[in-house]
C-alpha positions as CSV (number, residue, x, y, z in Angstrom):
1,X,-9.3,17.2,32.9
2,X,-11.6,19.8,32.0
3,X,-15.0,19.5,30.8
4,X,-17.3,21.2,28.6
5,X,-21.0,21.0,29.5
6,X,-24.3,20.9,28.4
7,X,-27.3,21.5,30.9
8,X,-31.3,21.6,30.5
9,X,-33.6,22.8,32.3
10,X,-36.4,20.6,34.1
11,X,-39.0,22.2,31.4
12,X,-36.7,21.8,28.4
13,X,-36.9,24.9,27.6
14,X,-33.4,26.4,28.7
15,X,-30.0,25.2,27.9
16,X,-26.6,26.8,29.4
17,X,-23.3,25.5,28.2
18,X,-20.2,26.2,30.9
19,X,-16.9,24.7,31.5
20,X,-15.2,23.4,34.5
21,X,-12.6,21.1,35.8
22,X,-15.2,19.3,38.6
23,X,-18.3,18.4,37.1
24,X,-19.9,17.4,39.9
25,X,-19.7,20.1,42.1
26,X,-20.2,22.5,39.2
27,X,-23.6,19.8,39.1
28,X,-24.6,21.2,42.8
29,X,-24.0,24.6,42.5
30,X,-25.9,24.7,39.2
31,X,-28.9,23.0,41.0
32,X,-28.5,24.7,44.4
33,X,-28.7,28.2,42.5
34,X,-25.1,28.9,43.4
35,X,-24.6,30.6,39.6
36,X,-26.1,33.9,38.6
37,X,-26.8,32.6,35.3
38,X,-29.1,29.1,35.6
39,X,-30.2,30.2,39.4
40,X,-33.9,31.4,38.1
41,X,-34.5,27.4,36.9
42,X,-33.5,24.5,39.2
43,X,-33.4,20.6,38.6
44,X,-30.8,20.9,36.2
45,X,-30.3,17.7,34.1
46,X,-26.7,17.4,32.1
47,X,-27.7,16.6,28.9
48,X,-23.7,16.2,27.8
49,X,-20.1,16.7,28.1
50,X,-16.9,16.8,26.3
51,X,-13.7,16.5,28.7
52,X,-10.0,18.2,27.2
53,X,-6.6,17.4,28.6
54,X,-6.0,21.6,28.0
55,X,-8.5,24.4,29.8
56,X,-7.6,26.3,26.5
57,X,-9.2,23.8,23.9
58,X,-11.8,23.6,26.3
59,X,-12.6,27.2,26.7
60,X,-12.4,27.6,22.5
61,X,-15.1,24.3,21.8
62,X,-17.6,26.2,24.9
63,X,-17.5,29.5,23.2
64,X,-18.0,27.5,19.6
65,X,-21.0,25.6,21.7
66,X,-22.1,29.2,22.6
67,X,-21.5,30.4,18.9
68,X,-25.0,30.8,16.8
69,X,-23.2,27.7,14.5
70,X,-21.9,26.1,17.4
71,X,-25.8,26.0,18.8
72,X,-27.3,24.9,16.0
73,X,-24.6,22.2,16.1
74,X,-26.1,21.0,19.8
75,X,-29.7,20.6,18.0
76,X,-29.3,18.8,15.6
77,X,-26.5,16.2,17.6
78,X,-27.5,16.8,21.0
């Protein structure tokens, strides 16, 4: 399986939207400040996730997610 994610940020003020095949260790290294991109906020919460039989289908629906239409999407249902 492959999952799409949604995390947020202790504060609630940042998002990041990634994709991965183990979410809990992609859970760790997001809160452990293993990625480049959340690493300056820690005590990452997962707000969601979508899981795919395919890594290409899930790939496409995190760069919709990461789309301007695809975040306005996550506001107004997530």
């Amino acid at each position: 399986m492959h999952f799409v994610y949604i995390l947020e940020s202790e504060d609630a003020e940042h998002w990041y939207v990634g994709v991965t095949s183990d979410l809990n260790r992609r859970m760790l290294e997001h809160n452990r400040g293993h990625s480049t991109h959340t690493s300056k906020y820690t005590n990452w919460k997962l707000k969601n996730y979508f899981a795919f039989v395919e890594r290409r289908k899930a790939e496409e629906f995190e760069k919709y997610l990461k789309s301007h239409s695809g975040r306005a999407f996550s506001k107004k249902h997530f």
